[in-house]
BALOBA-1460 file (C-alpha; in Angstrom, 3 decimals):
// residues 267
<rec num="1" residu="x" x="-49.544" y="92.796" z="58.902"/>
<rec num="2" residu="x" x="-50.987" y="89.700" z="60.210"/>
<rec num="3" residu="x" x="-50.762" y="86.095" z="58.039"/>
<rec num="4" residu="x" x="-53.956" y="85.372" z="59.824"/>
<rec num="5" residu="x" x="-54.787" y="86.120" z="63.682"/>
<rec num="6" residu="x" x="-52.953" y="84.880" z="66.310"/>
<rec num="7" residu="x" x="-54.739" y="81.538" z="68.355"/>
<rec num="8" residu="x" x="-53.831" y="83.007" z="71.329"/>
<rec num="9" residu="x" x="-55.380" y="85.969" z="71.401"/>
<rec num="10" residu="x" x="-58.581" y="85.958" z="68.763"/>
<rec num="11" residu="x" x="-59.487" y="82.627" z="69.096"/>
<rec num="12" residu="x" x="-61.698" y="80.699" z="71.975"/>
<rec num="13" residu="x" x="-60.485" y="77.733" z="73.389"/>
<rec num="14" residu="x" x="-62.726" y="74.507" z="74.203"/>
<rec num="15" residu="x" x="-63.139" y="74.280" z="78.076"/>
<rec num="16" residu="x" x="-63.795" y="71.110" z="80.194"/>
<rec num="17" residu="x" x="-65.893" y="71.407" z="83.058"/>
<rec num="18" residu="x" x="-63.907" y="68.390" z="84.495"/>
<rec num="19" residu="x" x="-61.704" y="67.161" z="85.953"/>
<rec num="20" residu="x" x="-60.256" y="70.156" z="87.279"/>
<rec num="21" residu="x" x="-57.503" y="70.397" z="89.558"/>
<rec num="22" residu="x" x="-57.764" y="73.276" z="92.254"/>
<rec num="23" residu="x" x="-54.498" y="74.242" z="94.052"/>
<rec num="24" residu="x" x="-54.476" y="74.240" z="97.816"/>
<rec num="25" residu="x" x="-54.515" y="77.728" z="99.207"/>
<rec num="26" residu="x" x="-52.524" y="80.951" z="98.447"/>
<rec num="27" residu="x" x="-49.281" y="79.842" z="98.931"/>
<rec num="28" residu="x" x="-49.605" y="78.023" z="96.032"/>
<rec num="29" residu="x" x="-51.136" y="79.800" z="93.874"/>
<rec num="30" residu="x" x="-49.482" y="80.557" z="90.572"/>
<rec num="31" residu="x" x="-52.171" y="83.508" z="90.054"/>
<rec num="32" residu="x" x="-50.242" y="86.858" z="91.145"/>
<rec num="33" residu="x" x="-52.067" y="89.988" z="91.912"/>
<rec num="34" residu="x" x="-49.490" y="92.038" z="93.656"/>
<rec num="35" residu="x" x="-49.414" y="94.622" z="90.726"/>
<rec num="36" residu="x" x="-52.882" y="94.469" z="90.420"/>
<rec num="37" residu="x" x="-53.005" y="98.151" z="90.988"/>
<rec num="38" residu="x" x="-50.816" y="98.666" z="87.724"/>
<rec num="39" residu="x" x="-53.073" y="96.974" z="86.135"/>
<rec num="40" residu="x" x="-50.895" y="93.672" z="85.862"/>
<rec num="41" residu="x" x="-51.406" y="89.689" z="86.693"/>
<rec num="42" residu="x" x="-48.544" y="88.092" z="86.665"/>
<rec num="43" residu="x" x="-48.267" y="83.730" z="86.069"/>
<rec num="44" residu="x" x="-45.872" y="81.553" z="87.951"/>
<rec num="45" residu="x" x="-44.540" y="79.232" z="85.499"/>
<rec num="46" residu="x" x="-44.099" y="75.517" z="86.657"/>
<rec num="47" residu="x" x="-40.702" y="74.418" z="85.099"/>
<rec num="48" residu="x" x="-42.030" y="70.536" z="85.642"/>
<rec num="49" residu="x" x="-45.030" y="71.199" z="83.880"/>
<rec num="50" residu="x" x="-44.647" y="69.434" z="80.041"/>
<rec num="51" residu="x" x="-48.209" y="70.426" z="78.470"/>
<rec num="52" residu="x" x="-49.342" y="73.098" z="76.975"/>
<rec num="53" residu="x" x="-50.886" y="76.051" z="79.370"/>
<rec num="54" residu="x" x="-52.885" y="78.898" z="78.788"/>
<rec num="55" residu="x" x="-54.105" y="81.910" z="80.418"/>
<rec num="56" residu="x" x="-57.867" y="83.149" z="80.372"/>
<rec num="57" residu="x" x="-58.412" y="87.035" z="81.704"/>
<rec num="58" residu="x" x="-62.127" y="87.984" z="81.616"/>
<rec num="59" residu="x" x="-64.024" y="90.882" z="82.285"/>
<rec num="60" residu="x" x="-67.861" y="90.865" z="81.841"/>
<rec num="61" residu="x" x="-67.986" y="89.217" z="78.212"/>
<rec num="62" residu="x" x="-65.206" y="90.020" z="76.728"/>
<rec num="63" residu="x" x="-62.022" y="87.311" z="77.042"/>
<rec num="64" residu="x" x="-58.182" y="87.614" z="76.326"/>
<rec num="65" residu="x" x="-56.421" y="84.507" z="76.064"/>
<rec num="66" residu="x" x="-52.501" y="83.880" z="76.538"/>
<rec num="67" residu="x" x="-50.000" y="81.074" z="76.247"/>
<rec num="68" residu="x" x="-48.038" y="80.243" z="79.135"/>
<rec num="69" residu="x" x="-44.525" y="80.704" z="78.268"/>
<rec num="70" residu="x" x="-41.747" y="83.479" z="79.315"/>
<rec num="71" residu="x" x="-42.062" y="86.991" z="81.120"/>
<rec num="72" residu="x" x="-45.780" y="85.825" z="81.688"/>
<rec num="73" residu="x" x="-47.112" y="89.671" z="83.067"/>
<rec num="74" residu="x" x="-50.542" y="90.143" z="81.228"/>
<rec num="75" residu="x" x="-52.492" y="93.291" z="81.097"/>
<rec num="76" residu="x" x="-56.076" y="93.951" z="82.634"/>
<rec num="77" residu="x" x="-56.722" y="96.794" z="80.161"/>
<rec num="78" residu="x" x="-60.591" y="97.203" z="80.654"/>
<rec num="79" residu="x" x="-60.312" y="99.594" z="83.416"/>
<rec num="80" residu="x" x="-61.382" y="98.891" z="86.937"/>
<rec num="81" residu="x" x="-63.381" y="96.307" z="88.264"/>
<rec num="82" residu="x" x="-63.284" y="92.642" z="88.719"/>
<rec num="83" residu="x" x="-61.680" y="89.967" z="86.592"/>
<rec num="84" residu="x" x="-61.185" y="86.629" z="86.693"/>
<rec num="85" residu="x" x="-58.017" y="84.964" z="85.685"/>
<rec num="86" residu="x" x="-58.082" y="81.120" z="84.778"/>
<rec num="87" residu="x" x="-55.007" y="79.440" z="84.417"/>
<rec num="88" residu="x" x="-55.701" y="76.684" z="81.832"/>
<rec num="89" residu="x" x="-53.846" y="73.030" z="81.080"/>
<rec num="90" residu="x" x="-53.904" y="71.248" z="77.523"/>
<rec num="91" residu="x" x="-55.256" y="68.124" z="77.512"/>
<rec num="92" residu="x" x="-52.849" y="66.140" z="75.988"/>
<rec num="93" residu="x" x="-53.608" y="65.570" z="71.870"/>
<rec num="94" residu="x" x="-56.317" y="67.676" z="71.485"/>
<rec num="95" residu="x" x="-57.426" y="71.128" z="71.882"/>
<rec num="96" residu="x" x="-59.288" y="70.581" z="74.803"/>
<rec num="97" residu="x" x="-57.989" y="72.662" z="77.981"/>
<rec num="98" residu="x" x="-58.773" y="71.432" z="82.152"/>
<rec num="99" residu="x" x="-58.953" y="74.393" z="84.774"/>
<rec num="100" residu="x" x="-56.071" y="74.267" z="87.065"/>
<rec num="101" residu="x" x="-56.857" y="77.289" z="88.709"/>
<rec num="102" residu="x" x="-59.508" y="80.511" z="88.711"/>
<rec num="103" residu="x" x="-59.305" y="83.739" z="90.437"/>
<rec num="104" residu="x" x="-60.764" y="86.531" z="90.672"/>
<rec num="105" residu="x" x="-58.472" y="89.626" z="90.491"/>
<rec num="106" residu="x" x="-59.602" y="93.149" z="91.371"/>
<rec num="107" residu="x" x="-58.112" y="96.447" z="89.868"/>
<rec num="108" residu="x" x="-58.351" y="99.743" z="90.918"/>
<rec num="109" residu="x" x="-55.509" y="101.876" z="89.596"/>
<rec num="110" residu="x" x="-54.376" y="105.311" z="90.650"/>
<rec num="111" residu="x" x="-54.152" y="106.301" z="87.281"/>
<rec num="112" residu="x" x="-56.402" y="104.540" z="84.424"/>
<rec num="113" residu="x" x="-52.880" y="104.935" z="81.948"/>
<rec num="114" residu="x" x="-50.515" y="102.975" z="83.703"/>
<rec num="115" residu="x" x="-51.014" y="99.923" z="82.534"/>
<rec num="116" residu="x" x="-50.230" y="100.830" z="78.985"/>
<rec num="117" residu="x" x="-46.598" y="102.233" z="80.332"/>
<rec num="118" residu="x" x="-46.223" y="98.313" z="81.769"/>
<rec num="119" residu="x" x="-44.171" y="95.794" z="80.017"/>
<rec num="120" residu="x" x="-46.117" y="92.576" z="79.045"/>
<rec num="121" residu="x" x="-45.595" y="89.420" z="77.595"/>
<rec num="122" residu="x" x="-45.913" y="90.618" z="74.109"/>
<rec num="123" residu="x" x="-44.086" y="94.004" z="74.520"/>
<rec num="124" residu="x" x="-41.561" y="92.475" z="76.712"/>
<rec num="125" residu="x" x="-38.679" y="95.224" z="77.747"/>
<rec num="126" residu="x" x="-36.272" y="96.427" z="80.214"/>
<rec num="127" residu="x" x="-33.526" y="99.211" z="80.472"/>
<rec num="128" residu="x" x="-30.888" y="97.308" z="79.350"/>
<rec num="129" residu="x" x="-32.139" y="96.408" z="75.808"/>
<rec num="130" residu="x" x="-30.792" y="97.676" z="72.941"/>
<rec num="131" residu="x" x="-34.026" y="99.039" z="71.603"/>
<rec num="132" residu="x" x="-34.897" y="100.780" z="74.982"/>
<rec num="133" residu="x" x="-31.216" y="102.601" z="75.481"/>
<rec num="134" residu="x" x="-32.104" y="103.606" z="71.487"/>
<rec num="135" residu="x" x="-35.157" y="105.398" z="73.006"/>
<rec num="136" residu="x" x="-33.323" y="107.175" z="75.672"/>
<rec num="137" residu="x" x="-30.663" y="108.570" z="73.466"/>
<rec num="138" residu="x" x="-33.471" y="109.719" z="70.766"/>
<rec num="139" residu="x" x="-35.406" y="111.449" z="72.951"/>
<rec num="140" residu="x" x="-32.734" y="113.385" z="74.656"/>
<rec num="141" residu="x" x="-33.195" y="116.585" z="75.518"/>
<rec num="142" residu="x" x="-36.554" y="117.039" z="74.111"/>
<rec num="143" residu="x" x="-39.150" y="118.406" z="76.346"/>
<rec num="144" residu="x" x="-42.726" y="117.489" z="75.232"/>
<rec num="145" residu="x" x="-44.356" y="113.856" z="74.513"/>
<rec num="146" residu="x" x="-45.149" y="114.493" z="71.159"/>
<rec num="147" residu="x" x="-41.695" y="115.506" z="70.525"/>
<rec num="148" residu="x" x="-40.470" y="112.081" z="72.392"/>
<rec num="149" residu="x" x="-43.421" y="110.535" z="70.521"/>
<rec num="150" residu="x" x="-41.883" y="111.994" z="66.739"/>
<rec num="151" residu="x" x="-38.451" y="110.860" z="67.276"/>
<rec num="152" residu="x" x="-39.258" y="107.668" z="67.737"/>
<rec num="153" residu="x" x="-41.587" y="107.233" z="65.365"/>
<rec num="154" residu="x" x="-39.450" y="108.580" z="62.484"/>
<rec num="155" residu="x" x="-36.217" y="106.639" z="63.840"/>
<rec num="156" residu="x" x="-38.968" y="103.508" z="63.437"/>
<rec num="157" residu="x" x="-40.565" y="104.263" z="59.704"/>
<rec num="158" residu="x" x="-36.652" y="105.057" z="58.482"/>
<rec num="159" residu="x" x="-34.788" y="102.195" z="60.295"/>
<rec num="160" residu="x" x="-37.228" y="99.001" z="60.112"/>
<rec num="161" residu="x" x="-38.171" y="97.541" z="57.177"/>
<rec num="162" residu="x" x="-41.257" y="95.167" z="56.865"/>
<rec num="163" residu="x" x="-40.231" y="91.057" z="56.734"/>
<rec num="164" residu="x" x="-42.525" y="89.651" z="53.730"/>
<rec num="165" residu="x" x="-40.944" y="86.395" z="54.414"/>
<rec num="166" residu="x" x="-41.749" y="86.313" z="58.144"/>
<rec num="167" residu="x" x="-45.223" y="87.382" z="57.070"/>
<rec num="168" residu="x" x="-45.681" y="84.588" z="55.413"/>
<rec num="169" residu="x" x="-44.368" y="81.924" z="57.779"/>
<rec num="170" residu="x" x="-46.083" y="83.596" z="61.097"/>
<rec num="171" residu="x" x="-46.752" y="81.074" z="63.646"/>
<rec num="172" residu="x" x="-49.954" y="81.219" z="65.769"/>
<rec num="173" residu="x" x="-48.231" y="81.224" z="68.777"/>
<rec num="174" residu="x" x="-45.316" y="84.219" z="67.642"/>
<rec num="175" residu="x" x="-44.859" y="86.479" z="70.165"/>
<rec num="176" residu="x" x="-42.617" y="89.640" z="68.924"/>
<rec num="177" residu="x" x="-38.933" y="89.888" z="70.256"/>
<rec num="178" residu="x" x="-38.286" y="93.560" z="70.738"/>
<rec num="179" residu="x" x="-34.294" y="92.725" z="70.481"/>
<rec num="180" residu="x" x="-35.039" y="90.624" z="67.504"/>
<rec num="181" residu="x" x="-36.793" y="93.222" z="65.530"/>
<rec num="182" residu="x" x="-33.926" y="95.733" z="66.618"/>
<rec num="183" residu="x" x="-30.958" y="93.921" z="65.737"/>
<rec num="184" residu="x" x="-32.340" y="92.416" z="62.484"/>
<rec num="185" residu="x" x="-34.332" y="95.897" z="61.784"/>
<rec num="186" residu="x" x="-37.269" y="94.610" z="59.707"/>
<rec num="187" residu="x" x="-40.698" y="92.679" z="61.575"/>
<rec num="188" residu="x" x="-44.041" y="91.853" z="60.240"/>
<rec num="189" residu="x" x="-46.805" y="94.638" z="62.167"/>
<rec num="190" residu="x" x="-46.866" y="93.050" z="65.000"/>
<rec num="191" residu="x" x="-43.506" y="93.522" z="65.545"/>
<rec num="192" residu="x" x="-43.419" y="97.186" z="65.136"/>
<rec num="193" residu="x" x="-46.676" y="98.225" z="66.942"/>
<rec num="194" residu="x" x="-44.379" y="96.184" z="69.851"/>
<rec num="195" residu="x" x="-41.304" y="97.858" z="69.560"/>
<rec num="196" residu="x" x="-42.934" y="101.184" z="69.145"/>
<rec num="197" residu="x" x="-45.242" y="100.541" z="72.516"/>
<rec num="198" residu="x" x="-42.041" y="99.201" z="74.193"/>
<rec num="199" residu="x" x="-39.466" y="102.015" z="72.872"/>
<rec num="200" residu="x" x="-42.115" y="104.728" z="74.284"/>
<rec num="201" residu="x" x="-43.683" y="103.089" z="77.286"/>
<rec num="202" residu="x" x="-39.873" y="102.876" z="78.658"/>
<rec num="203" residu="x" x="-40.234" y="107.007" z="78.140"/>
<rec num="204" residu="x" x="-43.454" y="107.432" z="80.573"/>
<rec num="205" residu="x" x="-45.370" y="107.742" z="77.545"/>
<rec num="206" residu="x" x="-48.910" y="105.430" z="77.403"/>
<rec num="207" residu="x" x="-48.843" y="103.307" z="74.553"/>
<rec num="208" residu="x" x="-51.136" y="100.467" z="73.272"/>
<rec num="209" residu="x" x="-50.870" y="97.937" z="70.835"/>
<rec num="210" residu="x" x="-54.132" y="97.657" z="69.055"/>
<rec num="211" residu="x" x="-55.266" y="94.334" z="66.306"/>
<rec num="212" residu="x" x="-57.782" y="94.778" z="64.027"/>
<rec num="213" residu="x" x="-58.774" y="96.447" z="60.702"/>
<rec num="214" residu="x" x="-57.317" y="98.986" z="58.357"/>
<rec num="215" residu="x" x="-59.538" y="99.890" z="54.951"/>
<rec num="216" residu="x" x="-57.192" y="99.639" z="52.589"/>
<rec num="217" residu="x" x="-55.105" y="96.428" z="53.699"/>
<rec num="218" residu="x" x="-56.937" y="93.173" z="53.250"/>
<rec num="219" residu="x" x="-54.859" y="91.081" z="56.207"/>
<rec num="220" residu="x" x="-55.229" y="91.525" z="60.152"/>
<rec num="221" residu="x" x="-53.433" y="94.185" z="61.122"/>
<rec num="222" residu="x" x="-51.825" y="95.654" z="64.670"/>
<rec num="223" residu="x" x="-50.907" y="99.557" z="65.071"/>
<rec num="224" residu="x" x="-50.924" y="101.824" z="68.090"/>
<rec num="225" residu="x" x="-52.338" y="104.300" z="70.013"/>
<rec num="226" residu="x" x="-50.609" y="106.610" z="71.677"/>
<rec num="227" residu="x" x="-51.751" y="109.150" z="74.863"/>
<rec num="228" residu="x" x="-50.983" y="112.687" z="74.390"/>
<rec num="229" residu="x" x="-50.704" y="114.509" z="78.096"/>
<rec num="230" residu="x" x="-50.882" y="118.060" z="76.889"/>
<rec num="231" residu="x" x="-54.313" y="117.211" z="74.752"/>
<rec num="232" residu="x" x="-55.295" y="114.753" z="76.815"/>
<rec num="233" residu="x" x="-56.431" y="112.737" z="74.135"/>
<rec num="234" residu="x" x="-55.537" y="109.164" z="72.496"/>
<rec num="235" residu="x" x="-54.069" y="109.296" z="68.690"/>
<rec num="236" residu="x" x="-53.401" y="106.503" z="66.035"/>
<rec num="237" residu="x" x="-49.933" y="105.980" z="64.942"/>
<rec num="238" residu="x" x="-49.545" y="102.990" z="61.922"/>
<rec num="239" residu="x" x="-45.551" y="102.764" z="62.019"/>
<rec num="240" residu="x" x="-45.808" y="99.922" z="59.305"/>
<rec num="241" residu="x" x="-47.882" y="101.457" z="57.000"/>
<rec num="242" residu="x" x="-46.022" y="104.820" z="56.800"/>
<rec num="243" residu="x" x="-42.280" y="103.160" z="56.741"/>
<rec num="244" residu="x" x="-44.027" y="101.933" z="53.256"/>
<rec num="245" residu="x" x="-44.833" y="105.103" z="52.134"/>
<rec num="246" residu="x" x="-41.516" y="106.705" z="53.171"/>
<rec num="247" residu="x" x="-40.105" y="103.715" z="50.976"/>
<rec num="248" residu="x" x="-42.084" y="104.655" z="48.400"/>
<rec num="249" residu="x" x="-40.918" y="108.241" z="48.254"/>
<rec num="250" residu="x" x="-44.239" y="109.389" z="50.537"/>
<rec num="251" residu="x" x="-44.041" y="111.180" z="53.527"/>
<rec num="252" residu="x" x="-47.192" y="110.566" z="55.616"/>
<rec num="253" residu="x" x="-48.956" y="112.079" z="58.773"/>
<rec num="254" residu="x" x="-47.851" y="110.626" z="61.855"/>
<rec num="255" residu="x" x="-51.349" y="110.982" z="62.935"/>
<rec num="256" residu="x" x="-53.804" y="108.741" z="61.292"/>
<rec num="257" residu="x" x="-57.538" y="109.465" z="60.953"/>
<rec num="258" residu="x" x="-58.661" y="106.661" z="63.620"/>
<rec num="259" residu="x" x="-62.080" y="106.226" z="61.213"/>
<rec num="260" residu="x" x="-59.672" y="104.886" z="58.547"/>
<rec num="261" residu="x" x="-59.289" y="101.574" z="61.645"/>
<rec num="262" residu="x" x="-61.668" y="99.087" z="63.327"/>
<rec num="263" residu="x" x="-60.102" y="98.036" z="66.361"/>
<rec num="264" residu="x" x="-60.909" y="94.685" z="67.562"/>
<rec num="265" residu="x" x="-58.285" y="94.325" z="70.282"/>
<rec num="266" residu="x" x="-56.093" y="96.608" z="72.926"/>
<rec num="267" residu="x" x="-52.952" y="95.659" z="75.097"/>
């Protein structure tokens, strides 16, 4: 569970019309589209660059904003269509951000799930992480998502344990560390609504990590949801909330009654 929401995702950022610095052409653009049809954009970082650098996706009225720091791939989850990415500098000592470059991005995806099997900034992963080789051994064998889908979640609400310190040092800018929360086996809910995304996205299996609202918890929250093929159908999993109850002697539903959550935000 959340502190307080995260700047770089819930919160606006004040624009300045100018001066704004427009790179040449293509071959320098920092905006990559290549996996546009994965529904990815992907950010050049500029290791001479000292200020503070954000990224802007937008589609229609809704906006998602980013900070600019490692394995910068950012997800256009809003299906289809048109967005436009604006890569964002801080002007220096205040919260004011220049344009340094805009671009429109189209995607149109063979398959409206595959960007929730992608790995992004904030559910970084690859095959050679401990958490991800964790996933491959649990699921084994086993023949149908939702199997896939139980064995992780039960390894997850019987293995990590919720950090009330971290909680309540949380930085804005924290991005989870799906090693970190691994090795150390304990994260605040952002942490495991990451590792859970990451741990079954590596598996084929569409994940998102969703931010908002559950009734009964008073801070910002993040949980998932979770793409059954055979039903065709997207459930809500909360593995933060039931390792709790299984701590307290309670074993939940993996499924959760979605009109127990308000969801505010999807990755």
């Amino acid at each position: 569970m959340f502190k307080k929401r995260l700047v770089m995702m819930m919160s606006a950022v004040c624009l300045l019309t100018a001066p704004m610095t427009a790179l040449a052409g293509p071959s320098t653009s920092r905006i990559d589209a290549s996996e546009a049809s994965k529904g990815i954009v992907k950010i050049e970082k500029d290791p001479q660059k000292q200020t503070i650098e954000k990224i802007m996706i937008s589609k229609g009225n809704q906006h998602f904003y980013y900070s600019v720091t490692d394995n910068n791939r950012f997800p256009l989850q809003l299906g289809d269509g048109k967005y436009t990415v604006t890569l964002l500098e801080n002007v220096a000592g205040s919260n004011k951000y220049r344009m340094v470059e805009n671009k429109e991005v189209i995607r149109n995806a063979t398959d409206e799930q595959t960007v929730f099997l992608q790995p992004i900034q904030m559910i970084y992963w690859n095959d050679q992480m401990k958490a991800i080789t964790k996933a491959r051994e649990l699921t084994q064998g086993l023949q149908s998502d939702k199997d896939k889908i139980a064995a992780v979640y039960n390894f997850m609400i019987h293995n990590i344990s919720y950090d009330f310190e971290k909680a309540q040092q949380v930085t804005n800018d924290y991005l989870p560390s799906i090693e970190a929360t691994m090795n150390e086996s304990k994260g605040i809910c952002y942490d495991y609504s990451a590792l859970f995304a990451a741990m079954l996205r590596s598996q084929g299996i569409p994940t998102k990590l969703i931010m908002g609202r559950k009734h009964d918890i008073n801070q910002y929250h993040a949980w998932n949801e979770v793409y059954l093929k055979d039903t065709n159908e997207w459930v809500f999993i909360d593995t933060t909330y039931d390792a709790a109850m299984v701590k307290g002697d309670t074993k939940p539903l993996m499924i959760k009654n979605r009109q127990d959550y308000v969801t505010e935000k999807q990755f």
